[in-house]
Structure formats: structure tokens, C-alpha cells
N, C-alpha and C positions, 0 to 999 in steps of 0.2 A: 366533551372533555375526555382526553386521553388518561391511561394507567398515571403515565409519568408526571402529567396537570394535576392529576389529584395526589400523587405521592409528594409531589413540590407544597401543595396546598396542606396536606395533612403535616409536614415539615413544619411548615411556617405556626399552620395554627398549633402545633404541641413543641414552638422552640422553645419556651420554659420549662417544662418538663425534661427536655432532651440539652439544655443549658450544661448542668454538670457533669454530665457524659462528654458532649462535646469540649467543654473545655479541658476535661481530664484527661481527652484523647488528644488534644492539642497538644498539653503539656507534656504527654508523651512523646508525641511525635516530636515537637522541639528536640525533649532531651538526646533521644536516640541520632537524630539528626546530628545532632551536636558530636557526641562522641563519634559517628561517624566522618563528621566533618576532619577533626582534628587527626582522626586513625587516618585522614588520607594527607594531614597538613603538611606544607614544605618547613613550615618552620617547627614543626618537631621532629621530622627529617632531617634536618640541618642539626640535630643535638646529639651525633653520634650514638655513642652508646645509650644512653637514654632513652632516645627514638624506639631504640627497640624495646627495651621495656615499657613505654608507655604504648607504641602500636598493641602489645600483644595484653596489655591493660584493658585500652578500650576495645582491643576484639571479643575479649573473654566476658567486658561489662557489655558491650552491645547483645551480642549472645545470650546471656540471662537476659538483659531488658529485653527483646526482645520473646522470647519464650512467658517473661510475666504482663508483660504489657498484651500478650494475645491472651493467656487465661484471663486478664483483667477485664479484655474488653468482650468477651464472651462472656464469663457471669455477669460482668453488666449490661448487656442488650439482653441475655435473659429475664434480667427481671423486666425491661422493658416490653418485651414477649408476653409479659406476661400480665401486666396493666392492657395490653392491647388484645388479649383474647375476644375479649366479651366483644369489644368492637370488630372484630373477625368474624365474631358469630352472628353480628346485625349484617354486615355485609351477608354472606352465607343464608341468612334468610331471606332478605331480600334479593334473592335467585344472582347473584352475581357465582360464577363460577369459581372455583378452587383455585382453578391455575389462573384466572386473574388477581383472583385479591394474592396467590403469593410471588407473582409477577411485580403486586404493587409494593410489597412488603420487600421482594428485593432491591425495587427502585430505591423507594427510600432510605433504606439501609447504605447501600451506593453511593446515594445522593451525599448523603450526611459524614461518608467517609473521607469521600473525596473533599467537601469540603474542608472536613478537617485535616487531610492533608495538604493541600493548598495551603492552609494559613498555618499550620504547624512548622512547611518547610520555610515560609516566605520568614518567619520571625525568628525560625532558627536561626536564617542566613544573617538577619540582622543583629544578631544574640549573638553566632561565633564569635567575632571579635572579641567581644567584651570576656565571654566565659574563655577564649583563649591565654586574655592576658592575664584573666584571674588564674587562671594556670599556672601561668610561668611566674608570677606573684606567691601561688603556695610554693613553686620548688625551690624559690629563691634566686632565682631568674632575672637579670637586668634586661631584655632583649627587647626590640621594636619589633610591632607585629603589623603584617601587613592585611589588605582589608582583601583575602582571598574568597573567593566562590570554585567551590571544588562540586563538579559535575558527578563525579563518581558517589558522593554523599549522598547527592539529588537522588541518582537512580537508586541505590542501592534502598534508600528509604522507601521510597516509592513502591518500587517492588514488597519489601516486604513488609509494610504496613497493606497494601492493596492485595496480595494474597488473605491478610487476617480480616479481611472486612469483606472480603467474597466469601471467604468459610461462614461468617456471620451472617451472612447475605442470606444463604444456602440454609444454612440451619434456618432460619427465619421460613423462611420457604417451605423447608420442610414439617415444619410446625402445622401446616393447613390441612395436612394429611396424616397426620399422626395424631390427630382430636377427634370425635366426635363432637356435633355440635351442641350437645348436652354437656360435654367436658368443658367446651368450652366458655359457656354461660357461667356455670361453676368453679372454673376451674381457683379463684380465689380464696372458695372457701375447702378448698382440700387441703386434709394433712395439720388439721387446726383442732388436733381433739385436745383437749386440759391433759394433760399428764396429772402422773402419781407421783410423789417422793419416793423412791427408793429408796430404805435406809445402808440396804447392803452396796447397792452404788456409789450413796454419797461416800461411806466412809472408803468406799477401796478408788474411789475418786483424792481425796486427800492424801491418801497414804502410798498413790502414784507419785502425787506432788512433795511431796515428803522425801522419798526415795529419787526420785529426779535430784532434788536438792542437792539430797548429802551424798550423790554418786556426785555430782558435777563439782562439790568443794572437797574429794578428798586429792590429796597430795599424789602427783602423778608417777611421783620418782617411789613413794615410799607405800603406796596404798596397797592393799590385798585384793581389792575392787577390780582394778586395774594388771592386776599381773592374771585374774583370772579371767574376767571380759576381754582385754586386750585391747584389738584395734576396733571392738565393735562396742566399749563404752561411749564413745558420742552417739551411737545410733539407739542403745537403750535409754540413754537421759533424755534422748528427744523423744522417742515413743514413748518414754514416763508423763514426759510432760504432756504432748498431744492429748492420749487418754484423761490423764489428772484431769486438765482444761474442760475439758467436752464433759466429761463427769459430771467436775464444779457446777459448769452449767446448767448440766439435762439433769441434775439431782438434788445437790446442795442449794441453788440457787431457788429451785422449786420448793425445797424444804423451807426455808427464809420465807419465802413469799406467802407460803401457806400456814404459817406461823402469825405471821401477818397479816394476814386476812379473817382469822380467826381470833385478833385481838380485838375488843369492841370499844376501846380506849384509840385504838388507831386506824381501824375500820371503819366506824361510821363518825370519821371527822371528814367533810369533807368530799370530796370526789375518791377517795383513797380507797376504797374499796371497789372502786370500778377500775384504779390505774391498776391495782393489784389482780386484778382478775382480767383483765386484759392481758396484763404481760403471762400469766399461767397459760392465759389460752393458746399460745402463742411461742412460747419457750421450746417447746420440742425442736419448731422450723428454726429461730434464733438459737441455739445451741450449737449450730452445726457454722454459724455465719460468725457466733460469737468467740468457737473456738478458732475460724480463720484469723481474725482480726487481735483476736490475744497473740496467735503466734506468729503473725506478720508484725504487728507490734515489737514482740521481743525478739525478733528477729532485725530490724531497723537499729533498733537500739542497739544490742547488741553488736550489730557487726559495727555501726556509727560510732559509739563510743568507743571501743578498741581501737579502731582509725584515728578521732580526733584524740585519745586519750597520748596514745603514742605520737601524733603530731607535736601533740602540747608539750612532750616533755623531751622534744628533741635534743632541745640545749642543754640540758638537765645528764641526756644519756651521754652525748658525747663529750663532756667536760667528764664525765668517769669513763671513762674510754682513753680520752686525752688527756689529762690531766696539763699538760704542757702547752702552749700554744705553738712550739716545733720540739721536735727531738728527730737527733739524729746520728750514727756512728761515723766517726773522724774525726777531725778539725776543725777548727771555728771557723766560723765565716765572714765577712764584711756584712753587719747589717748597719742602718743609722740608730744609732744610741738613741736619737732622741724615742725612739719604737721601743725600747728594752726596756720593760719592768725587773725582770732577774735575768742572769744568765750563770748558767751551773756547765763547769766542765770536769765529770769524774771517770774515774775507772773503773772495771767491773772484772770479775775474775769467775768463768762458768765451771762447774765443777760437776763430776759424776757422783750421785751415791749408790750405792749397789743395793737393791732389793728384793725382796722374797718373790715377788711377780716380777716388778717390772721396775728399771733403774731408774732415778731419779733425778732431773738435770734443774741444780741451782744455781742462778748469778748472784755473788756474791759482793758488796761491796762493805766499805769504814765505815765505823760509827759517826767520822765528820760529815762525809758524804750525805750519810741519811740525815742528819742534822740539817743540812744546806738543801736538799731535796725536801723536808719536811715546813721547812719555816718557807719557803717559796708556796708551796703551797696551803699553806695556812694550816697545818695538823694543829691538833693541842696535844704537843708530846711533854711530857713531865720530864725532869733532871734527869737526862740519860749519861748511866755510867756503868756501862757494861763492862763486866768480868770476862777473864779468859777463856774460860768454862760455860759462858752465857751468851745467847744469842736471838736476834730478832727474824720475827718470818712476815713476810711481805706476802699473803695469795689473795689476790682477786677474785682466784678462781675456786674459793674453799667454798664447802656447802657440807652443813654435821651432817643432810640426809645420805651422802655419797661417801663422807670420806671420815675417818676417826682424826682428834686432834692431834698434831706431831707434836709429842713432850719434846723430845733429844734427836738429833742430828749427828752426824759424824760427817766431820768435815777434817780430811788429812789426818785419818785415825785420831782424831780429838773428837771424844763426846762433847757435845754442848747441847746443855737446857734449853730449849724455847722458853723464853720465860715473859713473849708479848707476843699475839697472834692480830695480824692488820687483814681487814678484808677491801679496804681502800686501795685503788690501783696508786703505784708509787714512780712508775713511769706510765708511759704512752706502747699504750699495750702492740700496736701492730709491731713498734720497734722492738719490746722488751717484753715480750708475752710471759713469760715463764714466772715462777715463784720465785722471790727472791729473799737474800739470808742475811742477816747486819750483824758484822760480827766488830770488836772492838780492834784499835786502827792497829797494833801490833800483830797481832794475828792473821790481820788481813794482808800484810806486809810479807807471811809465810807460807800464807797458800800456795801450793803447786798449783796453777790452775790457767785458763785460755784468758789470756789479756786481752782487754777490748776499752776501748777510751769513744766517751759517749758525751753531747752535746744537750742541754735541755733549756730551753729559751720561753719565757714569757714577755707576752710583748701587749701592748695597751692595744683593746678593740681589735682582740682576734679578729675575729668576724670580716672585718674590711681591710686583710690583708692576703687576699687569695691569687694575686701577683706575685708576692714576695714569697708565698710557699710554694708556686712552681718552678720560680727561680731558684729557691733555697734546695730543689729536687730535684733537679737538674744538675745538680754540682754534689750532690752526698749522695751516701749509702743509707740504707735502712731509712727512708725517711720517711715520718710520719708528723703530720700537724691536725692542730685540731678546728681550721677552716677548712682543708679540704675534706675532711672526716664530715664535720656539719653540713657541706652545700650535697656530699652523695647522700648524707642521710635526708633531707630537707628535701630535695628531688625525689627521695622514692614515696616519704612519709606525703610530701605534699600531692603524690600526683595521686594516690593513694585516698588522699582526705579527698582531694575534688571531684574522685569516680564513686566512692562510698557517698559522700555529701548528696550527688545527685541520682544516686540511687537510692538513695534512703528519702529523697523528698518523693521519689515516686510509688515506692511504696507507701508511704505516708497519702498521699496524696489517692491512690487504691484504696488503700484502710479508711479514710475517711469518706473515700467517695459512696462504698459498699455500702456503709452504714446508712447515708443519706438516700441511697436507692432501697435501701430496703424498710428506710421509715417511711419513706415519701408512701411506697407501692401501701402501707397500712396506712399510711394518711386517708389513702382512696378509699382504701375498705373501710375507713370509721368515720366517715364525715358526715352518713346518714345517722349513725346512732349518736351523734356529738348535735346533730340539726333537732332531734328528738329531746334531747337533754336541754337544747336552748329553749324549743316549742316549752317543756313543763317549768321553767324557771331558773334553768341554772346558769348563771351570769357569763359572760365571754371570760371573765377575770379570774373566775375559778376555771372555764377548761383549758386556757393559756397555762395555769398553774398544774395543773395533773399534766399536761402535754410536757412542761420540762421534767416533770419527774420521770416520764417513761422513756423521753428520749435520753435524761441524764443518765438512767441506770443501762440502756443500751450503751454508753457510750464510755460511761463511769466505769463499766465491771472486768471490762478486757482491757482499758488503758491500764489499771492496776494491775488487772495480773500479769499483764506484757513488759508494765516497770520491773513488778516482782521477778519476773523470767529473767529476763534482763539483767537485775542486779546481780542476782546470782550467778549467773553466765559470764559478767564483766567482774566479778571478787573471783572468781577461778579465772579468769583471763590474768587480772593484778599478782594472784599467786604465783601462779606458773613463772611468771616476766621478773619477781619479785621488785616489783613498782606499785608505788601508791600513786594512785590513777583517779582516784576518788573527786578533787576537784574537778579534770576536762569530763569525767562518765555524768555529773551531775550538771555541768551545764550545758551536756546535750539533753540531758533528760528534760530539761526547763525546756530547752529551745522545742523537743519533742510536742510536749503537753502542748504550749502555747499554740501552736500549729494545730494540734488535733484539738485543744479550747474552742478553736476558729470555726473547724469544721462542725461542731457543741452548736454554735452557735447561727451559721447558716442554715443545719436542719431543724432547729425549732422553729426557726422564723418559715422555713418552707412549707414545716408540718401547720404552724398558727395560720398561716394565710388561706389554706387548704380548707384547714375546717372552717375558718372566719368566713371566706366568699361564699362556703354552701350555707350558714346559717343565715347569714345575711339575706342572700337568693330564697331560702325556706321560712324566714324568722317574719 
């Protein structure tokens, strides 16, 4: 029997074990495949401007997935490395040479990547399709998609998934040389000593977490935090956090446990004293794995929710953007009546005011005006009967952090009161950006000022008239509507949610895998003292029962904190944006959880079967 007869054979007999790696790496390779496919597609070529923003979308996203998907698949063949010593070191005693058993360890390695590139590319290509149209379905996209095969995809994948599984190949290899084969008999039980509680760590562990916090929710425009950290506040909340995390775990969490173990009320009920002292034994290596997976977590989340949050409230932004479903400076136009919910044609009159920095440019229109502008679009304005002396201010663009409130104006050497301050846009801002001033119809009748006569149309199911607003653009000036405003924002936001979406499931899909690789690899190391525990009497039904406790709190203590990270990260995302975001940030978090539930769920059942078959075989 040749190296390569027994690395195929050694394949076959550990493809359970080697199940969730290989499909994790499939799932990789698909994705990247995918974005690759489409960075080379005719028909997002074919979308102009677009095109190029979404090429340099998916080069930026291929880019990172590609750089995490090779850390991913390195610490996961590590651990694999590492289930497999002790059988290194049978080889090794039974006189097989170095350089063939890491001969055989690079076969395999090889063997298993290729396969999984083989069936990663083969389902991508049948995948494109579909995840194209989901594409062009988020940007808002009517377009037929054709059933393309792009060669450049092929190789570019290939290439660079087959460098990151020679590197692994290599390190694998280089494993047989860098052990003793005393290291390597033991090499499981290294690095497993019980830790101590720190009290000085736990608490300067929290009070990282703390401070991470309240630096990330102070106000950006107005904070002290921030005029004196500058551009390197995001890099200190992240190092708060990192540390905080790793603390919580290698400290706090050992405090908790040893608290716990030393209650005899919930100590000796059960197996509960042996799940608690397991997981102490063992918390130093799991700290370092538990602070990845918290901050890939709130990293997922976080960038996820921000993307679909802003997806979600696309229509929401661009109706206060647009308020009008066209506006535009001129003349009316021919449209069909039967389309016309309102149509408004008024004047405007732009005025200079002179100020101590910097001068001040108002359009001014009648208090009829704003009446007819206000009841189109549904204000609740109360009995307006403005005085000569009084007047209304229009800014969209006010914020008290920036700017103090204007009492008084002076319009044509007349002071006049503010005496209503609107932060609601009152036109269609690309047309009409500026602040604007309502003064009563007599007065507006003396302004000195630049005359300009302006068009504002609502028409029934904006949305499904983006024909009639490039015709209506083609014939006016300043024109602005608010279809073509939602199909550019629904194109950036959508292509945006489908690159984040699938990069958030692969991260996901990482974070739960890690986990599973690193209970399975202690499945191996307890299945002899779980065979012992059955020998003296303790039923399958209690270690089934301690086994989801241990795996629940590995899996239970970084989804929370990663929610925690997370929210925090997404209410200073909501502030900045001043958007309430809250509904789309929470049903990604569900969609999160339920997914990592999933993965909850596959490693127990992989941990129960592990110890079941040895108790079984020993019972």
C-alpha cells in the first residue's frame, strides 16, 4: 500500500470527523466563487455606472474573504493537527519514517482540498444564477439574467484557495519535525492547568467593558472623548473591548464557576460538579477561542445590522429626501391627470443675509404657498396667520449640537421673529437644498429678491414611474424625483445587504464551526472519563444532561456578549445616522441566534455520540 492508498484510506475512515471542516470549506469556496463570478459578470457590466461600484464591492469583499477564509481554514486544520498527533506518534513508533508519515499528512491535506474545491466550484457555478438574480432583486432590478460560466472565476478560485491548502499542507508537514515524540503522545494534555480567579483582572476586565461602552455612545459632533482621541477612538473601543472580553473570560468567568463549585446546594446535585470543574480545567485554552468567537460575533452583527438596518429603511430615507414624487424649476409639464395626486406651482424669492462669519442664503416663499406645500404633504400645521414682523423657518438641515436656534431674521432690513422652527424637509432637497423662510403673502410680494418659479408633483405609486421621471428630466431644469432618488439608493443599499449578508453567513458559519472543532477535539479527551462514570453507574441520561450544559455555556457566553458588543455598536451606529434602526438590528439578531441555535445543536449531538459509542464499546 502506497503514502497516497493510505492517506485516501485514512480520508474515508475519519470523513465524519473531517464532515464540518469540509463542508465549511465548501461553503467557502462557493461564496467566494460566487463573488468572483459576478466581479467578472456581463450583466453587471452591462449596468453602467453601477458596474463599477459593485466590481470594486466584490473585489474589496473577495479580498477579505479571502484573507478570513485562510485564517479560518488554518486554525481549523489545526485543531485537526492536533486530534491526530498521538496517531503520528503510533506511526513514528512503529519505525515509519518522518518524512513519510508528513508525506502522508500532506496527501491527505491535498487530497481533501481539492476535493473540496472541486464540489465548491461545481455548486457555485450552479448557485450563480440564482444568487445573481437575488442581486439584481435587492437593487431593484427588473433585468433577465443569463445562465453564464465565466473561466476567469474558475481560475482565479482555484488559484487561490489551492495556495491556502498547500500552506496547510506544509504546516501539517512541518508538524513531524517540530514534536518530539513524547510531545506528541501528550500533546493533549498540555496547557490544561485549572486557573485562579483574579480579582484584580476580573474587575479591570469589566471596567474595559464599561469604558468600551460609554466611549462608543458618546455623541461624535459634541463629545470631549473624541476631540481628544480623534481618529484613533474606534481603535481604543475595540481594544477596550478585545481585552474587556478575554478578561470576562480568563477571570470573571472563572470567578462564577468557582463560586459554583463551592456551593453544596448546587455542587453535589447531579453531574454538576464535574461539568463545573471541567470547564475551570480548561477555561485558560477556551478564553483565547471564547474571546475570537465574541468578537466575530459582534462583528457579524454589527457590520449585518447597519447594512440591512439601512436597507430596511430605504423608503423611509428617501421620502424625507424627497418629499415630492417630482419637483422641478420651470414650467408645467404634460403629465396624465389620471397619475396626479397634487400638483403645486409656486414662486420662490433667494435672498442674502449678511453675517458675522459667513452670509446666509434664504429661499423665501407666501404663507399660501406653504399652506398648499404643507397640506400635500400631510403636516399637522395649526391656523397659520402670520404677522408682518413674523416668520417661519424651513431647515432640514438644523442640529442644536452644531448650530444655536435663529429667534430673528432680517429679511429687506425688516426684523422678523421665528416664531416656528420645521426640521422636516419642505421640498425635494437635491432641487431646493437650502433653508427656507415663510413669510406672510404681503411681504413676500416686497421682497427684493432672485425670482425663480418651481414645479412640485405627487403622483400615485411613485415607485412604478421611473419612465416618466426620465422623460420629465429630459425636458426641466433642477430636476429631482423621488423614483429615481430610491432605484440609486436601493442599488447601492441592496448590493451592499447581498455582500454583507454573505459575508456575515461565513463568518457565522467560522464562529460556529470553531466552536464545534474545539468541543468535538475535548469530546476525544473525555470520552474515557464519561466510559468510567458509566462503568460506576451514572446513566447516559444524566451525561447527555451535563454535556448540554458545557457545551451550552461555550456557546451561551460569547453569543451574548457578541449581542452585547453588537448593540452597542448598532445604538451609536442609530445615533450618528439619527435613525431608529431598532426593528431591521433586531431581526437580524434573531435571524443570527437561530443560525448559531443550529450550530447549539449539531455540537451536542456530535459531543453525545462520541461519548455514547465509547461507553457503549466499554459499558
Amino acid at each position: 500500500m502506497t503514502l497516497f492508498d493510505l492517506a485516501l484510506k485514512n480520508i474515508r475512515r475519519n470523513m465524519k470527523s473531517y464532515g464540518l471542516y469540509i463542508g465549511s470549506t465548501i461553503f467557502s469556496i462557493i461564496i467566494y466563487f460566487t463573488f468572483a463570478t459576478l466581479k467578472h459578470s456581463d450583466d453587471i457590466s452591462g449596468l453602467a455606472e453601477t458596474s463599477k461600484q459593485m466590481q470594486a464591492i466584490m473585489s474589496a469583499s473577495a479580498f477579505v474573504l479571502m484573507i478570513f477564509v485562510a485564517i479560518f481554514i488554518l486554525y481549523s486544520n489545526s485543531f485537526f493537527m492536533k486530534r491526530r498527533k498521538k496517531e503520528v506518534a503510533l506511526y513514528s513508533l512503529l519505525g515509519v519514517r518522518k518524512r513519510s508519515i508528513g508525506f502522508l499528512l500532506f496527501f491527505e491535506n491535498i487530497v481533501i482540498g481539492l476535493l473540496s474545491l472541486i464540489v465548491g466550484v461545481g455548486l457555485g457555478f450552479l448557485l450563480s444564477q440564482a444568487l445573481l438574480s437575488l442581486l439584481l432583486k435587492l437593487m431593484g432590478l427588473s433585468l433577465s439574467v443569463g445562465f453564464a460560466f465565466s473561466m476567469q472565476a474558475v481560475i482565479e478560485t482555484v488559484v487561490v484557495f489551492f495556495l491556502i491548502f498547500l500552506v496547510t499542507s506544509l504546516l501539517g508537514y512541518r508538524v513531524i519535525y517540530k514534536f518530539k515524540l513524547i510531545d506528541l503522545f501528550h500533546a493533549e494534555k498540555k496547557g490544561e492547568e485549572q486557573p485562579k480567579a483574579r480579582m484584580i483582572s476580573a474587575v479591570i476586565g469589566v471596567i474595559a467593558l464599561v469604558a468600551a461602552y460609554w466611549l462608543a455612545l458618546q455623541d461624535l459632533l459634541t463629545s470631549s472623548a473624541w476631540r481628544i482621541l480623534g481618529l484613533a477612538m474606534p481603535l481604543v473601543i475595540i481594544g477596550l473591548t478585545i481585552l474587556g472580553s478575554y478578561l470576562l473570560f480568563n477571570s470573571v468567568l472563572v470567578y462564577v464557576l468557582n463560586v459554583l463549585k463551592k456551593s453544596k446546594t448546587w455542587a453535589w446535585k447531579g453531574l454538576n460538579l464535574m461539568t463545573s470543574s471541567q470547564l475551570l480545567y480548561r477555561i485558560r485554552g477556551n478564553a483565547k477561542t471564547l474571546t475570537i468567537i465574541a468578537t466575530l460575533s459582534a462583528t457579524t452583527i454589527t457590520a449585518g445590522g447597519a447594512i440591512f438596518g439601512t436597507y430596511y429603511n430605504t423608503e423611509k430615507s428617501v421620502e424625507e429626501l424627497t418629499p415630492f414624487s417630482f419637483m422641478w424649476e420651470g414650467e408645467e409639464q404634460d403629465i396624465d391627470e389620471a397619475l396626479i395626486e397634487n400638483a403645486i406651482s409656486f414662486d420662490t424669492k433667494e435672498i442674502v443675509v449678511e453675517g458675522e462669519v459667513y452670509d446666509q442664503y434664504y429661499y423665501v416663499i407666501g404663507e399660501e404657498t406653504f399652506k398648499k406645500l404643507t397640506d400635500s404633504l400631510g403636516w399637522d400645521i395649526e391656523n397659520l396667520n402670520l404677522n408682518k414682523d413674523e416668520a417661519i423657518m424651513v431647515d432640514p438641515f438644523y442640529d442644536e449640537r452644531l448650530q444655536d436656534k435663529v429667534d430673528t431674521v432680517v429679511v429687506d432690513n425688516d426684523v422678523k421673529k421665528v416664531e416656528q422652527l420645521y426640521e422636516e424637509p419642505l421640498f425635494n432637497l437635491p432641487t431646493l437644498p437650502g433653508t427656507t423662510l415663510v413669510v406672510d403673502d404681503a411681504s413676500f410680494g416686497e421682497i427684493d429678491g432672485e425670482n425663480a418659479t418651481y414645479q412640485a408633483v405627487q403622483v400615485t405609486d411613485y415607485k412604478d414611474h421611473l419612465d416618466l421621471s426620465k422623460e420629465l428630466e429630459a425636458k426641466t431644469e433642477n430636476f429631482s424625483s423621488a423614483v429615481q432618488n430610491y432605484q440609486d439608493t436601493i442599488e447601492a443599499s441592496g448590493a451592499m445587504l447581498f455582500v454583507g449578508s454573505f459575508l456575515g453567513l461565513v463568518f457565522l458559519v467560522a464562529t460556529g464551526s470553531i466552536i464545534f472543532f474545539k468541543m468535538m477535539t475535548e469530546a476525544e479527551e473525555d470520552k474515557d472519563k464519561y466510559a468510567v462514570l458509566y462503568k460506576i453507574g451514572v446513566s447516559k441520561k444524566e451525561m447527555k444532561k451535563t454535556i448540554r450544559y458545557q457545551v451550552g455555556l461555550i456557546f451561551l457566553v460569547p453569543l451574548v456578549l457578541g449581542l452585547m458588543h453588537g448593540a452597542v455598536a448598532l445604538m451609536a451606529f442609530s445615533n450618528l445616522l439619527q435613525m431608529n434602526l431598532w426593528e431591521p438590528i433586531i431581526i437580524w439578531m434573531i435571524a443570527y441566534t437561530m443560525i448559531y441555535i443550529l450550530y447549539y445543536v449539531i455540537t451536542v449531538r456530535g459531543f453525545n455520540k462520541t461519548i455514547t459509542q465509547t461507553v457503549t464499546q466499554e459499558g
